[in-house]
N, C-alpha and C positions, 0 to 999 in steps of 0.2 A: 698185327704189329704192336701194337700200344695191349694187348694182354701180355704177350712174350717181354716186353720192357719191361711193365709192373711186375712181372714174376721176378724180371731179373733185378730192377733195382727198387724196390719198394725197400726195402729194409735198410738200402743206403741214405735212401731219400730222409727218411723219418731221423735217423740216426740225426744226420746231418741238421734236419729240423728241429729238433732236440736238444743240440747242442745250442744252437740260433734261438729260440725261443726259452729253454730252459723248464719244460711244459710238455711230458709226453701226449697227454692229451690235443695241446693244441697243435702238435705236432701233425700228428695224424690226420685231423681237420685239415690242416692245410696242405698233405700230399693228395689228399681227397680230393680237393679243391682244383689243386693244379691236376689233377687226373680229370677231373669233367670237365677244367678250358683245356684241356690235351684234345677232348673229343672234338671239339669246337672247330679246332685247328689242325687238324687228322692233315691234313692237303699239306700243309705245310710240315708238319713232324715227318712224313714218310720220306722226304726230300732230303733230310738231315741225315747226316751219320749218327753212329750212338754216341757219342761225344759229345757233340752238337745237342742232341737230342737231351742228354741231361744239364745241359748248359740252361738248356729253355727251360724243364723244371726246375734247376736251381734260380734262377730268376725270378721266375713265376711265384716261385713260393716264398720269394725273399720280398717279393714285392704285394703278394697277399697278406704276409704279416705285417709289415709297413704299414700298408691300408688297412689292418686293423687297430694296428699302435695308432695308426693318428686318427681313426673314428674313435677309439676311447677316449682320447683328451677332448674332442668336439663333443660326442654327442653324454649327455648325463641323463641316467634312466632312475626316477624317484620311482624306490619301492614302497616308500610308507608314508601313504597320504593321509594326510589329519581326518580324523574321525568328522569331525566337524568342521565344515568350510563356512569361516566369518564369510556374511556378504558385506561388501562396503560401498556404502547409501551414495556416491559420488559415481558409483558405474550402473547405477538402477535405471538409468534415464538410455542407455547407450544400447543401440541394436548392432549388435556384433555381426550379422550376418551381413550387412550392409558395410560396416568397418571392414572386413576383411574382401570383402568385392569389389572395394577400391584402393585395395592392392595393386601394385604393379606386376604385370607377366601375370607367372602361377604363383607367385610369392604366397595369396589366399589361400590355393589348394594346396599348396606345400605344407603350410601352418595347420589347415584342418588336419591333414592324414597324419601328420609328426605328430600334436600334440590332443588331438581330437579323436581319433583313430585309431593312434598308437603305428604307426607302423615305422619302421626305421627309416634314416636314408637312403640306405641298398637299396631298400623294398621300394622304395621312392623312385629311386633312378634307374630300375629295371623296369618299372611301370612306365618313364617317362625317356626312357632309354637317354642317360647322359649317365655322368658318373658319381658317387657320393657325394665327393666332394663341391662339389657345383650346388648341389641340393643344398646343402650345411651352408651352402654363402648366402642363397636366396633365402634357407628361414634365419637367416642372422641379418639382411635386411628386410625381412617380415615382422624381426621382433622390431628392428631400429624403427621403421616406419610405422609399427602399431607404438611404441612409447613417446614417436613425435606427434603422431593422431590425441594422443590422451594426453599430453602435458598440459592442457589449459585446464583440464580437469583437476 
């Protein structure tokens, strides 16, 4: 079923995203995208007429890019870190490993793997199965409660 649709509307799909994003590349990306949550959801697509059925990847992929438009305004990835990192003599005293484990929740573990780690919030919220955005509020009170941790400093 879902090979027979992407033969048939793949090339509407993209167009369509195309137009929506302005980005044939990230076009593509995201009929991809809605094609492996199609697989996901196979029970429910087979149920649909084909109407129906491109209503859901138009959705789907309206609401993938969405969710990436608003992970770019949230998340900022430094490509060019200074050759030399000043240490400053007011944080020598401080054992981070302890600061961060008295975190609330996983706020701690969120902070290591985002900024320790490197891994995104996707990568985050598929590991801890919720969703980006959820992550992006816990390390945004990860940062707030490590800069009230350190203000007497």
């Amino acid at each position: 079923m879902l090979e027979q649709f992407y033969r048939n509307c793949r090339a509407g799909l993209i167009g369509w995203c195309t137009a929506m994003t302005q980005d044939p590349v990230l076009a593509e990306d995201l009929v991809q995208e809605a094609f492996l949550r199609a697989m996901d959801h196979l029970t429910v697509l087979e149920n649909l007429s084909e109407t129906q059925q491109k209503a859901w990847f138009y959705r789907t992929m309206k609401n993938l890019y969405l969710d990436r438009v608003r992970r770019g305004r949230f998340e900022t990835v430094y490509e060019d870190f200074p050759e030399t990192i000043q240490k400053m003599p007011e944080y020598d005293g401080i054992d981070w490993g302890i600061l961060l484990s008295r975190l609330p929740g996983n706020e701690g573990i969120f902070f290591c793997m985002r900024y320790l780690e490197g891994y995104t919030s996707r990568e985050i919220g598929e590991i801890f199965h919720m969703p980006p955005g959820t992550v992006r509020a816990q390390l945004s009170l990860a940062r707030k409660h490590l800069k009230e941790a350190l203000k007497p400093l």
